[in-house]
Structure formats: C-alpha cells, structure tokens
LOFI-248058 format. One line per 10 residues: number of its first residue (from 1); their letters; for each residue x, y, z of N, C-alpha, C, CB. Coordinates in nm, 2 decimals. Glycine has a CB too. Layout:
NUM) a) X:Y:Z:X:Y:Z:X:Y:Z:X:Y:Z; ...
***
This chain:
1) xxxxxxxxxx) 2.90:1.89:0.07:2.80:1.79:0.10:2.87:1.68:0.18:2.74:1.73:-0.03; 2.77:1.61:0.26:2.83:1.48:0.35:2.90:1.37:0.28:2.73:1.41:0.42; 2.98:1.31:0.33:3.04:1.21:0.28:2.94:1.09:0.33:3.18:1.20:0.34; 2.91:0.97:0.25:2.85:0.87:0.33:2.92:0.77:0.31:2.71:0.83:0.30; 2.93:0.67:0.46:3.05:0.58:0.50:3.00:0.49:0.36:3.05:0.49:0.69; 3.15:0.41:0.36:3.14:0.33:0.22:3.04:0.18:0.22:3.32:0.28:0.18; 3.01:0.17:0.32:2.89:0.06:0.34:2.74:0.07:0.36:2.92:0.00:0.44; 2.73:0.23:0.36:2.60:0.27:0.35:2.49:0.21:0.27:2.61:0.37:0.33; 2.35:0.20:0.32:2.28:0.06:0.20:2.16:0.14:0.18:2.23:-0.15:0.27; 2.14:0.27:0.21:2.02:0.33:0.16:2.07:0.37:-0.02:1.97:0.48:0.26
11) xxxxxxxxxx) 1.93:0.26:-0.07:1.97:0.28:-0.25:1.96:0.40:-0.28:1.87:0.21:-0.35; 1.88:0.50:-0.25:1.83:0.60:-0.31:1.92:0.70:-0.23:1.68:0.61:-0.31; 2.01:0.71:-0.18:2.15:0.79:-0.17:2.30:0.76:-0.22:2.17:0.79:-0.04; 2.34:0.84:-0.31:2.47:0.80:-0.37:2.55:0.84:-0.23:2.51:0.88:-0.54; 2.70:0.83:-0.31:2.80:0.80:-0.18:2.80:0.96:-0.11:2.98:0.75:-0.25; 2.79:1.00:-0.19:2.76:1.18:-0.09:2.72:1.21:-0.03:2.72:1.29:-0.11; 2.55:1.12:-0.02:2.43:1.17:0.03:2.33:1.22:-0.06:2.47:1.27:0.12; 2.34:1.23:-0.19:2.24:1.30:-0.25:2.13:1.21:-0.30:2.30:1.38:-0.35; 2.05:1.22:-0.30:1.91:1.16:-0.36:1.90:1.14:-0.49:1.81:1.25:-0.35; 1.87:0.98:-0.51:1.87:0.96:-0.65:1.77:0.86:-0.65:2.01:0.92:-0.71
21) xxxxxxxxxx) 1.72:0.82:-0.80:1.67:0.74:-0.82:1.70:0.62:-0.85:1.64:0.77:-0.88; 1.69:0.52:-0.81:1.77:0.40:-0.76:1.81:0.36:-0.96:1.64:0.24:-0.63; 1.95:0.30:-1.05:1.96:0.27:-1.19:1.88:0.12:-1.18:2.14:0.27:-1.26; 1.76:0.08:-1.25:1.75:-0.08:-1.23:1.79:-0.10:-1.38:1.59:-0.17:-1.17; 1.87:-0.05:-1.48:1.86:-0.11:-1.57:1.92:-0.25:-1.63:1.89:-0.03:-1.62; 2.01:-0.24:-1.53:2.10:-0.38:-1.56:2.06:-0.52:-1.51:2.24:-0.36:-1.49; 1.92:-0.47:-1.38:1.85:-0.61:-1.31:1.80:-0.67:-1.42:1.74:-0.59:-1.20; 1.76:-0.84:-1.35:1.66:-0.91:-1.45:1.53:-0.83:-1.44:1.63:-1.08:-1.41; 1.46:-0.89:-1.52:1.32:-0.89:-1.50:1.26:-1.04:-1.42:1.25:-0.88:-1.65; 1.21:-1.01:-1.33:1.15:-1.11:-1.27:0.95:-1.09:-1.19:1.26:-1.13:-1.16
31) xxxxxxxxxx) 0.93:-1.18:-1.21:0.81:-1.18:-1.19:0.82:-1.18:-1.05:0.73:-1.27:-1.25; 0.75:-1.04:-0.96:0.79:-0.96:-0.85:0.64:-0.92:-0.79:0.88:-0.82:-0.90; 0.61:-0.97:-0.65:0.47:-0.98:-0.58:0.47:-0.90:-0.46:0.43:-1.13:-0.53; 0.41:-0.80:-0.43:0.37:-0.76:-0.28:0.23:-0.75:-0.23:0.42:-0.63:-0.25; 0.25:-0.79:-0.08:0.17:-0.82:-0.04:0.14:-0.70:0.11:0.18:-0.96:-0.03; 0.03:-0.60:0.13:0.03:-0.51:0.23:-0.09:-0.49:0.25:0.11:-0.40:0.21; -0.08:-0.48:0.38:-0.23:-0.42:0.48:-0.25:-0.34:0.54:-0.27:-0.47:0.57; -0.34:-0.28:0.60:-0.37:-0.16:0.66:-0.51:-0.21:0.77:-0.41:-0.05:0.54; -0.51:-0.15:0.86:-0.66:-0.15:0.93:-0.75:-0.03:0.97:-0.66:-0.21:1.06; -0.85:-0.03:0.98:-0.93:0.10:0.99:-1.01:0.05:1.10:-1.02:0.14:0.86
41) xxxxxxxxxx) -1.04:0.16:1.20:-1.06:0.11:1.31:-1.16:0.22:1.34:-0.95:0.08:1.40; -1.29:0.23:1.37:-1.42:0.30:1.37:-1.54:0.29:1.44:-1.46:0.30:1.27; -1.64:0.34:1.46:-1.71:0.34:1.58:-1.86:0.26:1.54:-1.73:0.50:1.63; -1.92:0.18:1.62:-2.00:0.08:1.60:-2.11:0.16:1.42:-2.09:0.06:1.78; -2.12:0.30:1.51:-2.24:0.29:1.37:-2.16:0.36:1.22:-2.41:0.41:1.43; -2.06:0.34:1.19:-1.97:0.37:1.11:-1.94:0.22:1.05:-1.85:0.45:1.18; -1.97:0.14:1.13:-1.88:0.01:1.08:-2.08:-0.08:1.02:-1.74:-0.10:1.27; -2.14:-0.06:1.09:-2.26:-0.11:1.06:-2.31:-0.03:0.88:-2.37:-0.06:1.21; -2.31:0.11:0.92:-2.32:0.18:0.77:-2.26:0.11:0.69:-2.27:0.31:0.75; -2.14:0.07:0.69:-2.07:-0.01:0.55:-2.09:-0.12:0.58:-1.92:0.01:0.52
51) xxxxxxxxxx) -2.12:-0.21:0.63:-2.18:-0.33:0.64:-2.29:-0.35:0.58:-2.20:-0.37:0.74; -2.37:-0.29:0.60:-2.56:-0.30:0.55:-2.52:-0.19:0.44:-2.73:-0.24:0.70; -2.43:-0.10:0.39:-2.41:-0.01:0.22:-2.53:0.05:0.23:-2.40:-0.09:0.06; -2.53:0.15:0.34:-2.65:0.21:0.36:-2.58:0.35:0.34:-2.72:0.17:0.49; -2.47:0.40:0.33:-2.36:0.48:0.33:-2.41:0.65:0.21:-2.23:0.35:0.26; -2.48:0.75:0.22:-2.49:0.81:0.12:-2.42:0.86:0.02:-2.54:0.86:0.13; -2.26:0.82:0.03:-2.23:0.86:-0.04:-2.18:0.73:-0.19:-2.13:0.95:0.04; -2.22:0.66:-0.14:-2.23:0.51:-0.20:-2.20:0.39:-0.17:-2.16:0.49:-0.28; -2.18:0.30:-0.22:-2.09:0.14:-0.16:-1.94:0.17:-0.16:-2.11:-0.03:-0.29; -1.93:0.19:0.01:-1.80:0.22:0.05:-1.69:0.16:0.05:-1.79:0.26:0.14
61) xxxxxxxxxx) -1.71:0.03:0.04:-1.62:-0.10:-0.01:-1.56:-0.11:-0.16:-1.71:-0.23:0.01; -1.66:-0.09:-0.24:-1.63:-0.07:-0.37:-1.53:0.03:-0.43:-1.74:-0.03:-0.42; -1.60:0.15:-0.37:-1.51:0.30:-0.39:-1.40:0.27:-0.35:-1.56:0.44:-0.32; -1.36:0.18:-0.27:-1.22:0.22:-0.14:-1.14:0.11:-0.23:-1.24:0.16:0.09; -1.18:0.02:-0.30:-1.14:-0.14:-0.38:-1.11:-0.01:-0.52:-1.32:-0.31:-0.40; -1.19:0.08:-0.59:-1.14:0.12:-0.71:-1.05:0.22:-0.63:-1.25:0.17:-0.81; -1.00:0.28:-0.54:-0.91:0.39:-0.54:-0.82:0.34:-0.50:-0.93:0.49:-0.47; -0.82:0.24:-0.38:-0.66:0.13:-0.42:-0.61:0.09:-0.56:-0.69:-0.05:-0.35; -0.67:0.04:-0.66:-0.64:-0.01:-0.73:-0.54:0.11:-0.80:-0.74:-0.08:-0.79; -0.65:0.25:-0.81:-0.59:0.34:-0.87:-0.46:0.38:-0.84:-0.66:0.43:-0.86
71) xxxxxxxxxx) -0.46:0.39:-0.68:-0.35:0.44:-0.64:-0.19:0.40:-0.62:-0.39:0.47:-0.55; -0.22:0.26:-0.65:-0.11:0.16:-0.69:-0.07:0.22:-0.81:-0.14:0.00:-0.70; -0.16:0.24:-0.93:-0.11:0.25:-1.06:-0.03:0.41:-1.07:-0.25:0.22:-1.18; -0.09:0.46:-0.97:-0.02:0.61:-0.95:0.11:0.65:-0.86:-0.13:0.71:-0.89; 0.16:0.53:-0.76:0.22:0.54:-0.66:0.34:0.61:-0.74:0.24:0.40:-0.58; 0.41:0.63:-0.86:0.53:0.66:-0.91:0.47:0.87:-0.92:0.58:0.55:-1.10; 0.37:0.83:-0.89:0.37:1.03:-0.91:0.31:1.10:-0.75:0.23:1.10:-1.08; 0.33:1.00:-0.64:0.31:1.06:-0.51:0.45:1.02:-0.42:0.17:0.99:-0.43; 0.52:0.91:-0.49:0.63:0.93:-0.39:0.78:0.93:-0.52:0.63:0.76:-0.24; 0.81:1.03:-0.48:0.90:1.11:-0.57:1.02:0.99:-0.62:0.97:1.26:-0.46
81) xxxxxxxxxx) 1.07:0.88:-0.56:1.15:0.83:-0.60:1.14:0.67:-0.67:1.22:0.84:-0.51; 1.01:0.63:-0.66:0.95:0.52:-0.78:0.93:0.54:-0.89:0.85:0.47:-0.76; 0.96:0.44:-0.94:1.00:0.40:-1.11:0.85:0.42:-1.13:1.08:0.22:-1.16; 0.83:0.45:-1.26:0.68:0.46:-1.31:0.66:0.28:-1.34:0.65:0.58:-1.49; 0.59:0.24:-1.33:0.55:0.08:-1.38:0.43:0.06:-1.45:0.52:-0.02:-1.26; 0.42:-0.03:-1.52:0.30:-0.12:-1.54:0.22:-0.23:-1.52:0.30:-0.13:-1.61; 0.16:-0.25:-1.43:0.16:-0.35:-1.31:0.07:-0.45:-1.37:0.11:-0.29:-1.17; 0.09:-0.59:-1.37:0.01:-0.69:-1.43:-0.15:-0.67:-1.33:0.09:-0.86:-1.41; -0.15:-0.68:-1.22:-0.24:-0.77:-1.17:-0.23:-0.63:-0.98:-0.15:-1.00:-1.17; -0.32:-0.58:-0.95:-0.39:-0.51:-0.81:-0.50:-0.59:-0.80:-0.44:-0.34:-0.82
91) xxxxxxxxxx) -0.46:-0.68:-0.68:-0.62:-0.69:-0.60:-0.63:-0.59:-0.41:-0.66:-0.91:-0.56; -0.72:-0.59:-0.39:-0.81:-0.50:-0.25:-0.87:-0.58:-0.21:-0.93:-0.38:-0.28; -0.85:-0.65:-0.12:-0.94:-0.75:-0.03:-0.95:-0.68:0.14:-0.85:-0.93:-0.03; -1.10:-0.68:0.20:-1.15:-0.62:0.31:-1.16:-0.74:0.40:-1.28:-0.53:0.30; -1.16:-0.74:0.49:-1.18:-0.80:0.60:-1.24:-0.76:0.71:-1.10:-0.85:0.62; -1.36:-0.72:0.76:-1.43:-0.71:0.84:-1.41:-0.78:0.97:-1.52:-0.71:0.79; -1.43:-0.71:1.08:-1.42:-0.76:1.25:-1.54:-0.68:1.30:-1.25:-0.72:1.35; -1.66:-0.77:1.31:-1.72:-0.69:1.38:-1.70:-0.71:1.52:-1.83:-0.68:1.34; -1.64:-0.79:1.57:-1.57:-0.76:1.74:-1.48:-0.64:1.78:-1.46:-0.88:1.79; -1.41:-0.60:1.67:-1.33:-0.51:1.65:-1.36:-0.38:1.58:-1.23:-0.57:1.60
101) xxxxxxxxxx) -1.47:-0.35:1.51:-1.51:-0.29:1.48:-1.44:-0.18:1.39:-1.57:-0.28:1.57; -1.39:-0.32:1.30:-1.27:-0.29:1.22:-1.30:-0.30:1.09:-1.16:-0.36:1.26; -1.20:-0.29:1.01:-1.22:-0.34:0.86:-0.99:-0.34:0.84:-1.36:-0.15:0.71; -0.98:-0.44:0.81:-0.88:-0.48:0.75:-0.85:-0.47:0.57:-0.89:-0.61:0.80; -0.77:-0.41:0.54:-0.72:-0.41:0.42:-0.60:-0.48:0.37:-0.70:-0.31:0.39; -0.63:-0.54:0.28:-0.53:-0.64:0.22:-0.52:-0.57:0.07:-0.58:-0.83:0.23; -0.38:-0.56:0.03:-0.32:-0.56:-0.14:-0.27:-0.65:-0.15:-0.24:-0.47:-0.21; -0.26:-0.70:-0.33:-0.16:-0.76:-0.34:-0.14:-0.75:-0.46:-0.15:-0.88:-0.29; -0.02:-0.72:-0.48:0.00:-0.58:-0.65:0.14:-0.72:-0.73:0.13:-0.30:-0.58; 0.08:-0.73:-0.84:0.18:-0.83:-0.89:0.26:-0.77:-1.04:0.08:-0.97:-0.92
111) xxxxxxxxxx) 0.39:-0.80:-1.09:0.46:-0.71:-1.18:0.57:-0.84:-1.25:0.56:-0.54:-1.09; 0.63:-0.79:-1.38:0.72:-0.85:-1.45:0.80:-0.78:-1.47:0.69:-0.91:-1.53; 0.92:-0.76:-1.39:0.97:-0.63:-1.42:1.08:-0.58:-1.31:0.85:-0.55:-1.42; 1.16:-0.53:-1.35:1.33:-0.50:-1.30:1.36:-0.47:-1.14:1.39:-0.36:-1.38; 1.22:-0.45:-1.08:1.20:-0.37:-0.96:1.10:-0.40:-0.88:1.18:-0.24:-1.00; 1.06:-0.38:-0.77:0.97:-0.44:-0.67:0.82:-0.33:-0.66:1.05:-0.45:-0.53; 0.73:-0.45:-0.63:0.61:-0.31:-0.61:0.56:-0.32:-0.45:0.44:-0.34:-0.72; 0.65:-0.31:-0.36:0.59:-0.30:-0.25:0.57:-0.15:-0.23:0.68:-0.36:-0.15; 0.59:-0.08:-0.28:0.54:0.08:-0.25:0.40:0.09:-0.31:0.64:0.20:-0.33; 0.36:0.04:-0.42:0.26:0.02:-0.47:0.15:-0.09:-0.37:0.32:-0.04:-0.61
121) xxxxxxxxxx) 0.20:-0.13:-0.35:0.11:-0.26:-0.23:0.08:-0.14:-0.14:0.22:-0.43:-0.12; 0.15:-0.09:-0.07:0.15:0.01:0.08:0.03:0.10:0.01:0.32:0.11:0.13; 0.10:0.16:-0.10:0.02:0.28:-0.15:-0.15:0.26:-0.16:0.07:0.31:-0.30; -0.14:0.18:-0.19:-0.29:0.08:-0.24:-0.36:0.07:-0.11:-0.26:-0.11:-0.30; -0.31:-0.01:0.00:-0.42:0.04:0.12:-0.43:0.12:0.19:-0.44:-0.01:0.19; -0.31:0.19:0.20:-0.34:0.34:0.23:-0.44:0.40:0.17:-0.25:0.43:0.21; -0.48:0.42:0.08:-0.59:0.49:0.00:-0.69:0.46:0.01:-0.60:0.50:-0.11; -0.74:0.36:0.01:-0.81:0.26:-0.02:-0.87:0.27:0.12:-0.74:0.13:-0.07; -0.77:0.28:0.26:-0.81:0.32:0.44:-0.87:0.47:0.41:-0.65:0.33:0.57; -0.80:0.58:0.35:-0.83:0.68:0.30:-0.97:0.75:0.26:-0.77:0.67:0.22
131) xxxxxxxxxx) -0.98:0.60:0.21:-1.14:0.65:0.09:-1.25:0.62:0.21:-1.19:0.50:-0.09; -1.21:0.50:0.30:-1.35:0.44:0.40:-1.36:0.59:0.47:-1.31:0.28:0.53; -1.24:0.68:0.53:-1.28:0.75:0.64:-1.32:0.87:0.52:-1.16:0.78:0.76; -1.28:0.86:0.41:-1.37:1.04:0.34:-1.54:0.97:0.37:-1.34:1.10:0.08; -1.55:0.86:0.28:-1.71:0.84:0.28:-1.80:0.80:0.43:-1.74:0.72:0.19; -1.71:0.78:0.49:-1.76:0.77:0.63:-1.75:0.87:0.75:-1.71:0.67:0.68; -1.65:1.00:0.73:-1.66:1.11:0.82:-1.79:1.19:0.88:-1.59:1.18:0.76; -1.86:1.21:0.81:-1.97:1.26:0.89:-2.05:1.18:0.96:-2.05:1.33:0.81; -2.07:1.05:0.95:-2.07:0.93:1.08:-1.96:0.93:1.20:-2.05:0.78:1.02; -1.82:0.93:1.16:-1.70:0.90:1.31:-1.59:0.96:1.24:-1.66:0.71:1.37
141) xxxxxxxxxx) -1.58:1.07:1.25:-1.43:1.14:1.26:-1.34:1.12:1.31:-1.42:1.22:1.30; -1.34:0.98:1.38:-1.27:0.98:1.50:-1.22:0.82:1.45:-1.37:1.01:1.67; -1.26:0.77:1.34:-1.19:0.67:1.26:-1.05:0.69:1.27:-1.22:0.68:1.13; -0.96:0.59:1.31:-0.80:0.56:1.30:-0.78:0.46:1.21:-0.73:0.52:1.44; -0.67:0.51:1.11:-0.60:0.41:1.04:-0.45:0.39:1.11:-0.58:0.46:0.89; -0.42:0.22:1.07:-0.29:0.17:1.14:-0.26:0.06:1.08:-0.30:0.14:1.28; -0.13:0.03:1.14:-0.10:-0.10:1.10:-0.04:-0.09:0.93:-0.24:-0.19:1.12; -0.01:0.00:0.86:0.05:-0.03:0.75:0.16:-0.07:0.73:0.04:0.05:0.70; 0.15:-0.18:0.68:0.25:-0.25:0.70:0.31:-0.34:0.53:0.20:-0.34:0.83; 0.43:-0.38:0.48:0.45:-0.51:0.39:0.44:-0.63:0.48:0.62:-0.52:0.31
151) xxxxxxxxxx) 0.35:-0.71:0.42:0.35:-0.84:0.49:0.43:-0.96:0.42:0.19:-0.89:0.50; 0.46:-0.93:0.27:0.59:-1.00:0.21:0.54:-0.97:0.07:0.62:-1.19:0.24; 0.67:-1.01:0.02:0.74:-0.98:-0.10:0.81:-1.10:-0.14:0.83:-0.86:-0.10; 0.81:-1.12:-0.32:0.86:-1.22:-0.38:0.93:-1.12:-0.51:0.74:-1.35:-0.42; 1.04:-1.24:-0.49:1.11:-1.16:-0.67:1.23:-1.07:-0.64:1.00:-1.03:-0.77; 1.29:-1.08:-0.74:1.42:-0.98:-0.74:1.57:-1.03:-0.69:1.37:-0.85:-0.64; 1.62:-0.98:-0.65:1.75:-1.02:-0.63:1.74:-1.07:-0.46:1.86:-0.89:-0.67; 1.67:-1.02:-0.35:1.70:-1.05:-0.21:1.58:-1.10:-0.18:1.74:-0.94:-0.11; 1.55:-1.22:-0.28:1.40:-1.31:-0.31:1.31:-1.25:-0.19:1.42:-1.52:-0.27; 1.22:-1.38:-0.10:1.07:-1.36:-0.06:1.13:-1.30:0.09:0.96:-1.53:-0.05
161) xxxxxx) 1.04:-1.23:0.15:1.04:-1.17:0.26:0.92:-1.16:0.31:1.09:-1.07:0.27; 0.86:-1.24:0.44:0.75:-1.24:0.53:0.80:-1.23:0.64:0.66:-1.33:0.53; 0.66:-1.14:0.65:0.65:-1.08:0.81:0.61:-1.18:0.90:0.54:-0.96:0.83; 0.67:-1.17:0.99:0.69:-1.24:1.14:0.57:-1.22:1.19:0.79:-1.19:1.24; 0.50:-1.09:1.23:0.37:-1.07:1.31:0.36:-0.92:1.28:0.38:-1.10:1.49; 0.25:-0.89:1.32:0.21:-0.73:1.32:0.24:-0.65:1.46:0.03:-0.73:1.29
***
C-alpha cells in the first residue's frame, strides 16, 4: 500500500492511505452549527406550480422541508464515513426568485457534540433540491440543481468558517 507523506491532512486517511473513520473520542464536546445551501433552478411553469401548491403530488415545499430534515438525521448511513449523531436542532428555509425562476435552499443543522455537522447541513439540501425535482418532474425535467455549497460553520477545534461568495 502507498505511503502518505508525513504532512498529509486528509482525516479520513491514515499514514498509508487507507480509509478510516476519523477517532473523535478524545475531542471536547462543543456546541457545533452548519450552515448550507443549494439552488434549484426550473422553468416558469414549474416554479409557478409550487408557488400557488397547486402541485398533484402535494405541498412541494413542505415535502422537500420534511425530507431535508430527514436526511440530515440519516447523513451517517449515505456517506460511509460520518459518525452517526443526534442532532439538537435541523431547520429548511426556501427562498424563492421569481426573476430567477429559482428556489434557494438554506439548512442549518445544530449539535452538542465531539464533531461537526456540515455533512449533515449539505445532506439536508441536497434532498430537500431532490424532493422539488421528484414532485415536479412531470412539469420540467429539465430542472438543475447547483450551488451546493457550506456557507459556514461554528464549533470545534478550527472554530467559525464563512464563505466569502458563491
């Protein structure tokens, strides 16, 4: 197996190269915040349907707000190397552009606890962008998600981190 140079800073590779699960046992606990967005970007009468929840498969805002939430609380059994958690506090906030003919997603997943939830933040609007284009595909197929991004983080050992710009 590869050697990895002795200053290498990917956590989840030991000095070999092999894949591990990062030890937090020895961190504090600290009360630990992320914050992440997504945008969904869709075609006038795609974006009007969820506006006026005229939508037949339900209130597409709602559904996309409960499957973020979900999918934060699940992020430790879709990406193979996060810690399972128990997360105080998921919110889903939308932001609509109808110039843009957009819908903006905002998380912001809050924890007490040895480790960070920005995977959990990401995870959350990804799904959540996920859910608008299932209930809205047979209106615009042609819906693009983008922009996923951490917009900042608080807590832990290498404190707050915000994003500069998108």
């Amino acid at each position: 197996m590869k050697q990895m140079p002795e200053n290498h800073s990917l956590t989840h590779l030991d000095k070999q190269g092999a894949v591990r699960m990062v030890d937090v046992s020895n961190k504090p606990i600290t009360t630990r915040t992320a914050i992440a967005q997504c945008v969904v970007r869709m075609s006038p009468d795609a974006f009007q349907i969820i506006m006026q929840d005229t939508g037949k498969k339900g209130n597409v805002i709602e559904t996309a707000r409960i499957a973020g939430i979900m999918a934060a609380k699940k992020t430790s059994e879709l990406i193979p190397l996060c810690h399972p958690l128990t997360l105080t506090q998921v919110q889903i906030d939308f932001f609509p552009s109808k110039d843009n003919q957009s819908i903006s997603i905002q998380s912001m997943v809050k924890i007490d606890a040895k480790t960070g939830v920005e995977m959990e933040a990401m995870t959350a609007v990804s799904v959540a962008a996920l859910t608008i284009y299932d209930m809205c595909k047979a209106v615009d197929k042609s819906m693009v998600i983008t922009d996923i991004c951490l917009l900042k983080k608080t807590g832990g050992k290498s404190g707050v981190y915000q994003r500069e710009s998108i």
